[in-house]
N, C-alpha and C positions, 0 to 999 in steps of 0.2 A: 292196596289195602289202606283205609283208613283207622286211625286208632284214637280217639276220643277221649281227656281227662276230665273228670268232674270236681271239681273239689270244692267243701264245705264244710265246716265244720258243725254243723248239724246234719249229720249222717240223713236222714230221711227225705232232707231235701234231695240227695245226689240218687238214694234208693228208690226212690218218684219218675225222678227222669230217665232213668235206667229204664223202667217198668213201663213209664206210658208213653215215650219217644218209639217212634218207628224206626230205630236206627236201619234196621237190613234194608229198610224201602230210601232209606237217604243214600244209601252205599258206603254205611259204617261198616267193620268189620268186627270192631272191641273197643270196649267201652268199660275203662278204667275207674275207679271212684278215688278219693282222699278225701282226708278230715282237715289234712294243716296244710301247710305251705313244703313243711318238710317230708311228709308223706308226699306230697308229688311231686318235691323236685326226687326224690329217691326213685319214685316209680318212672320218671322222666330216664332218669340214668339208665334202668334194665328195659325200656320198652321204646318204640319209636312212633312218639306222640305226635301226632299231625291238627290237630285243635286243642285249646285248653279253655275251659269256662268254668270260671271259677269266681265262689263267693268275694265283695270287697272286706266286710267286716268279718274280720278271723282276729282269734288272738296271737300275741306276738308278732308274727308277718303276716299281714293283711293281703288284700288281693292285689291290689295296685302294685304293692313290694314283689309279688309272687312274679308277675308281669315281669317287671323290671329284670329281676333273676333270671326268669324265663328264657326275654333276648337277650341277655348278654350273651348265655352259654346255647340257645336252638332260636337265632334268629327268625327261622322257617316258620318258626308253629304260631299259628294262627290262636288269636287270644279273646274270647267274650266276656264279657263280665255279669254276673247278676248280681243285684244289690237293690235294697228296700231303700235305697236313699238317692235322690236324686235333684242333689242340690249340686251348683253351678259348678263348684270347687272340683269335684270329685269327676266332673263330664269334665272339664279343662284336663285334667292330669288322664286320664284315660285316652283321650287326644293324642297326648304329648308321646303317650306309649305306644299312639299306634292299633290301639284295643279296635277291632274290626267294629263291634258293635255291644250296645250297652241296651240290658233285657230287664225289666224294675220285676220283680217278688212283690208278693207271690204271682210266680210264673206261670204265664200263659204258654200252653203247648205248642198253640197255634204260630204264637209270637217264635217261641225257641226253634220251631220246626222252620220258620221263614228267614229266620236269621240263620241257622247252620246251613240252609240249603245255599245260601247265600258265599257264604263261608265256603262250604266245599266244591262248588262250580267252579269260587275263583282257584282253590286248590288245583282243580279236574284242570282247568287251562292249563295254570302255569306248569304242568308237569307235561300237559300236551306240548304246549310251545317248549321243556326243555327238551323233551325227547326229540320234537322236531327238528332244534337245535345238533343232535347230538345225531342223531342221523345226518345231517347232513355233513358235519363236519367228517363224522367217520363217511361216509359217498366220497367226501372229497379225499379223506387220505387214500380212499381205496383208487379212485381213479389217479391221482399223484403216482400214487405207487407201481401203475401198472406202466403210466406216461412216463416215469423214469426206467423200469425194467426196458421197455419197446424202444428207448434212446439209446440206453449202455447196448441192448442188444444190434441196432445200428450201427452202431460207431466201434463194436467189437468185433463185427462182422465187415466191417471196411466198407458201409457204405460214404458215397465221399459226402460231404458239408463243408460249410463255409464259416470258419472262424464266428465270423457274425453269427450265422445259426446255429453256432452252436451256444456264444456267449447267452444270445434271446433265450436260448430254450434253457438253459443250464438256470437261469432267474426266473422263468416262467415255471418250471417245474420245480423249484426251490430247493436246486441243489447246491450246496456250499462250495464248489469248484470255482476254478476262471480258467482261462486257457492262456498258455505259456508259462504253465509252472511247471516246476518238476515235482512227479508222481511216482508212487507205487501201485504196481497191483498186486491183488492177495485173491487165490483159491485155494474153498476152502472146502474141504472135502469131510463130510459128516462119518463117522464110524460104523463098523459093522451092526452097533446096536440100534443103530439108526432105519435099518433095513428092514423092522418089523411094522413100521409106520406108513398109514397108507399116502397116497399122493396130498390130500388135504391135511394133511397132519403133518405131513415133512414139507408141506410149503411154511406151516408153522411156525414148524423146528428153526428152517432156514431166516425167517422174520425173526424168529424170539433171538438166535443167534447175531442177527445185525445190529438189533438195538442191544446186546450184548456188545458189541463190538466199540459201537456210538459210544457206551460209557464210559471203557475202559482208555479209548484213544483217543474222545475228541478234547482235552486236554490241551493236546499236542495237532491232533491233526483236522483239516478237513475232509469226510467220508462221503461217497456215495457205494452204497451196497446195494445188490438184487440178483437174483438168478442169472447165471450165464449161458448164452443158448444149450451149453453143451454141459448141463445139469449141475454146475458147481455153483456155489454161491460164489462171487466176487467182488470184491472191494475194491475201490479206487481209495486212494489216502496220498494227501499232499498238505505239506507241512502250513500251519497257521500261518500268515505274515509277521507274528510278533517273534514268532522263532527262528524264520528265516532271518529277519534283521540277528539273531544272535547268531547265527550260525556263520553269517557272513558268506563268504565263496563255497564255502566247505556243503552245501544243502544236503547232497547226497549221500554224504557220511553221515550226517546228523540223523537222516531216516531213519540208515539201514541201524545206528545204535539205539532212536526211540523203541522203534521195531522190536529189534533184538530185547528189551527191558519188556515192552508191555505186550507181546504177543505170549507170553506163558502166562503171564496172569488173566490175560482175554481166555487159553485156551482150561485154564483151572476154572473160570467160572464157568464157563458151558459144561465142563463136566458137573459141577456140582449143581447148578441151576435146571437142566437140563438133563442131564442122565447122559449125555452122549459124550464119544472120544470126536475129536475134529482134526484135522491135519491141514497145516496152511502151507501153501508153496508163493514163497513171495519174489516177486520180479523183480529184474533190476531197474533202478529208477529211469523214468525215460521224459520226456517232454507231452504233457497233455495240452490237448489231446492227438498231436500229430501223429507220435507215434504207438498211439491204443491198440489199432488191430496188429500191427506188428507183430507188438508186445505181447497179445493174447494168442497168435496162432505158437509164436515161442513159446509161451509158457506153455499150452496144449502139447507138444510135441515133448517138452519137458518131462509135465505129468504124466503121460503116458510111461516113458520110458522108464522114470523113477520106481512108479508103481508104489505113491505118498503110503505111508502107514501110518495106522490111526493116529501114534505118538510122538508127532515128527513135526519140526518146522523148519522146512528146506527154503536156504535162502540159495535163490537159483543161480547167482555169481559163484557159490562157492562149489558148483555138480561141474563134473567134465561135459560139455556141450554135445548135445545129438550133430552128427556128421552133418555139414551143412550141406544143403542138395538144391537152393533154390536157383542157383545159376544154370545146374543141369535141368530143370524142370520152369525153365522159360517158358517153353509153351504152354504150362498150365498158367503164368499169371501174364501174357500178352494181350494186349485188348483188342476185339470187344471180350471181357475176363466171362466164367459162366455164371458169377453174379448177375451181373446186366443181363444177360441175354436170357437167365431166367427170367431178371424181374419183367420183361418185353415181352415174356411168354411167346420167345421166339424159337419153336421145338424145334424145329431142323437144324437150327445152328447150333443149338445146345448137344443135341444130340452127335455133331461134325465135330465140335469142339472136343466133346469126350471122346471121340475116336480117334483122332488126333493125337491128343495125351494121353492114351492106353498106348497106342501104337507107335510112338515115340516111345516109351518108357520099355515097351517088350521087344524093341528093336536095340535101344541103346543098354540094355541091363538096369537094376535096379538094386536097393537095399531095402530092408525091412522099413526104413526113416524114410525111405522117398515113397512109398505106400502109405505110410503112415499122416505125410505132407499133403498127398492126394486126396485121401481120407478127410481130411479136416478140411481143405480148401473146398471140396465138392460138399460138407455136411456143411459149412457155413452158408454155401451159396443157396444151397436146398432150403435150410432153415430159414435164412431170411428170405427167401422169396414167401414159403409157404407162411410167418411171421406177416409180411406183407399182404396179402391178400386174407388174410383171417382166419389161416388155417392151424389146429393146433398142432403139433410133433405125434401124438397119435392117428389122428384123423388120416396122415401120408403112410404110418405105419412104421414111425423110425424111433428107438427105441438107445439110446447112447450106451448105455449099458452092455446092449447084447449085441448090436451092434459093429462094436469098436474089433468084433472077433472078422470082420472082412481082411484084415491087414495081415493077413497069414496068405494072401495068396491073391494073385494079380487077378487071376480070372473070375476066381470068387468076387472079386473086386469091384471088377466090370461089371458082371451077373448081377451084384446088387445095385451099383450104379445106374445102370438101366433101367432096372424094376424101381427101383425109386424116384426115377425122374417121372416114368413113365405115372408111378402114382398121382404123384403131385401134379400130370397135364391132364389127368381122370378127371381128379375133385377140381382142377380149377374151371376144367369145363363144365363139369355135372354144376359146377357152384353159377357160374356165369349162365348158364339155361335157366337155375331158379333166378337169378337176379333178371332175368328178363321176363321169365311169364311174371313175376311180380309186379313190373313195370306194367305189364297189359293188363292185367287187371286191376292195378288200381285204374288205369285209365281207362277200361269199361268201365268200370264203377264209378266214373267221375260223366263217363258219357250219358251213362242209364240215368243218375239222380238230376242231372243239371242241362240232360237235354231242350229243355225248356228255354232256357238263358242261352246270352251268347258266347258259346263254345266255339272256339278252333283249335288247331294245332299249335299254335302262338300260346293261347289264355293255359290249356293244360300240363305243354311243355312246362310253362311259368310256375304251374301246381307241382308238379312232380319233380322241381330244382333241375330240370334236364334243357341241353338246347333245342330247339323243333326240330332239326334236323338230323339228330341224335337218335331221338324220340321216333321219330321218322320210321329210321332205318332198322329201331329195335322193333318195332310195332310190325313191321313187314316182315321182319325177318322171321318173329313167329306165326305172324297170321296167315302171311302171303298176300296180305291185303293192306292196301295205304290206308293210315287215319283218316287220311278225308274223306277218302271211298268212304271206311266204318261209320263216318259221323252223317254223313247222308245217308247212307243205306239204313243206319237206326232213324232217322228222323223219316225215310220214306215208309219204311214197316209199322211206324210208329202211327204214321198218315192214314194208312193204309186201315189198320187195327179201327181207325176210330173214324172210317167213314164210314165202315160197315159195321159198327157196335153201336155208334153212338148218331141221334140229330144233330151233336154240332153244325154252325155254320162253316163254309169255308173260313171267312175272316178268324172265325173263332180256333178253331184247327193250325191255320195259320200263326196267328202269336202263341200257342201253346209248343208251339216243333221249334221257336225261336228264331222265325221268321219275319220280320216285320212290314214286306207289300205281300201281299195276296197275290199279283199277277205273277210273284216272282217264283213264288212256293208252286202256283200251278204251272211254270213252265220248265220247274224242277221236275217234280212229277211226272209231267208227260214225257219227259224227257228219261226220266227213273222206267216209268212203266206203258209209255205208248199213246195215255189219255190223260185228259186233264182230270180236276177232280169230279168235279160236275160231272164230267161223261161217265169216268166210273160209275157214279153213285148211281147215274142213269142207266147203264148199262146191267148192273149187279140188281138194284135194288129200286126199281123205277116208282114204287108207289112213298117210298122215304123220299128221292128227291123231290116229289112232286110237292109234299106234303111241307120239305125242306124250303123250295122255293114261294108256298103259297104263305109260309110266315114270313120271309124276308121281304114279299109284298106287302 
């Protein structure tokens, strides 16, 4: 919306252009008037003026002066001037102000009309180019924000990396960490009132929450927050370098007392900014990022058993520890682990693997904590696979919430571990068929339009970012036909179509199939269908070749 001020102190002139200006045809919206300088800085104050033109000769504050006032306090708004005088003085200072354009009284319509359009195009950009601006910048925090959830979700879920990769990615993603410091992590668990919120509103919540968090802590700490595979938000926080120098040896006490001071005032603003209760379970400090997944399958094992309430900040050093079970349940982390052998989409061994570790665990006995260990080490391995290949947490059908009720009973257990792998080797299959007829058609589609030119397996692979032999083997595998066969057999039908449609010459038929000798295309041909072209035409159509060869004599 544009909004227009006129101002002059002879009323009639501004009641003129009001009246004979086509403002709705310029894409004005309202169109303000003043008599003085003070009438429209007043009306400047309640409205959001986006051009001003306005008389020079006024009493007490002239136009020039009005200008001047103008930018100080709405730099933005765009300023013309009309005035019956137009001596050198007054075009120099209108300059100096920046005045877009200067209109001489009495006023030409035609003139005002050519000058505002002027005026508001450059408007219509720069608001194009800031939106552009601002789009892009929000693209980028948005894809930031997804590239840092898909890392923490990584490296939470124990896939391994290398120091280096991790340092690159931690500055490429522009997260405030480094690796080898000592860290906290924090989940954080949103309150019952939180549950009437749908999935895009409580990813919200969980954002408006973290940059809640940001204010309250980075102070003190540096933060990476985002979704944890297994629906909590999570925090990484590891102390400033200006506080570690004060802290001296002591780091880890230092935390757990920041901690201890600013995590009620973090959790009072979300109640009050926010409407919600939050409940934070915070870990014992460990070394990032070597020991991240550790730390996170603990702290899962933790939160479960606590069963956090909404008004609680459990610092997890000071809970009696779940029964430790990881020595008895060897066989579930021995390599190859069933992370890898999902992400290898290698279903029989995934499949041997969980057999394995059922039938260990229902041979040697169990606890409610070694089910529960199970539980998490097979939803991690799930999640990141299906994470990995593109798949959401609904699309497999797993659901954390309702989920988490399998740990009441081994069989159940297995029953659902089944059904869930079994989902995730469905959609990764049904997914990799559509990634393959994709591939074949764009490559019919690259054969159909560019048949012409010179196409092989080589030039298309190279279109399609694939290797030829890749390509190759996707092409066959849905067609049951090689590309090369495809790409001759479209070039011979293609032949074929246009000896019996059309007079082309041979030669002519020839460079169009993107063949470039003649003798070579007819010994394809004959070769394709028995005869050369000639014989066809003569065979099918004897009065067109005749006809064919008596022009090429």
């Amino acid at each position: 919306m544009i909004e227009v001020l006129l101002v002059d102190d002879e009323s009639y002139v501004t009641e003129s252009l009001k009246v004979t200006i086509p403002w709705g045809e310029l894409g004005v919206n309202k169109v303000h008037q003043a008599e003085s300088a003070a009438e429209a800085l007043e009306l400047m104050e309640r409205h959001s003026i986006d051009i001003l033109v306005t008389d020079i000769q006024m009493p007490e504050v002239n136009g020039l002066q009005l200008i001047e006032l103008v930018q100080e306090r709405w730099p933005n708004v765009r300023c013309i001037l009309l005035t019956g005088h137009s001596e050198f003085h007054y075009a120099k200072k209108a300059i100096e102000l920046h005045v877009l354009d200067y209109v001489l009284k009495p006023v030409d319509d035609e003139e005002l009309i050519a000058s505002l359009s002027q005026v508001i195009t450059s408007l219509q950009d720069e608001w194009a180019q800031a939106e552009q601006y601002y789009q892009l910048m929000y693209d980028r925090k948005t894809d930031l924000s997804i590239l840092r959830r898909n890392f923490l979700h990584e490296l939470l879920l124990g896939r391994p990396l290398s120091k280096q990769t991790i340092s690159e990615r931690l500055v490429k993603y522009e997260i405030p960490l480094t690796v080898d410091t000592p860290a906290v992590m924090m989940l954080v668990k949103m309150g019952l009132d939180a549950r009437e919120y749908d999935e895009a509103s409580h990813a919200l919540l969980e954002y408006a929450a973290g940059n809640i968090a940001e204010e309250v802590l980075s102070e003190r700490f540096r933060l990476w927050h985002a979704q944890s595979p297994h629906s909590y938000m999570t925090i990484i926080a590891s102390l400033k370098p200006e506080w570690l120098s004060q802290a001296g040896q002591d780091d880890r006490r230092v935390l757990r007392e920041e901690l201890e001071r600013l995590l009620p005032i973090f959790r009072q603003y979300v109640r009050g900014f926010l409407k919600v209760d939050v409940a934070v379970a915070v870990t014992n400090a460990f070394n990032f990022p070597e020991a991240i997944a550790s730390t996170y399958r603990a702290a899962m094992r933790y939160v479960y058993m606590l069963e956090m309430k909404e008004r609680d900040v459990f610092f997890l050093q000071d809970q009696s520890p779940p029964a430790s079970s990881v020595e008895s349940l060897d066989v579930l982390y021995r390599p190859p682990t069933l992370l890898h052998l999902l992400e290898a989409q290698q279903w029989d061994a995934v499949r041997g693997k969980l057999d394995e570790v059922f039938d260990y665990v229902a041979a040697s006995g169990y606890s409610r904590e070694n089910l529960y260990e199970i539980y998490l080490s097979i939803t991690n391995a799930i999640i990141y696979a299906a994470h990995k290949y593109g798949l959401s947490f609904s699309q497999i059908g797993f659901d954390w919430e309702i989920d988490q009720g399998m740990v009441h009973s081994l069989e159940r257990l297995r029953h659902w571990t089944t059904m869930m792998v079994q989902q995730l080797e469905d959609k990764l299959s049904t997914q990799e068929v559509h990634a393959k007829n994709h591939i074949v058609n764009q490559v019919k589609q690259i054969v159909s339009r560019d048949l012409g030119s010179d196409i092989s397996v080589k030039t298309i692979a190279d279109r399609v970012y694939l290797h030829p032999v890749y390509l190759s083997k996707v092409f066959k595998s849905v067609t049951g036909e090689s590309l090369g066969d495809y790409i001759i057999r479209m070039r011979m039908e293609k032949a074929l179509y246009m000896l019996k449609h059309t007079n082309k010459r041979i030669y002519e038929i020839t460079m169009e199939l993107g063949y470039q000798n003649p003798q070579y295309f007819s010994k394809m041909f004959k070769k394709y269908y028995g005869m050369t072209p000639n014989e066809y035409r003569d065979g099918r159509f004897p009065e067109r070749a005749q006809n064919g060869r008596a022009e090429e004599a």
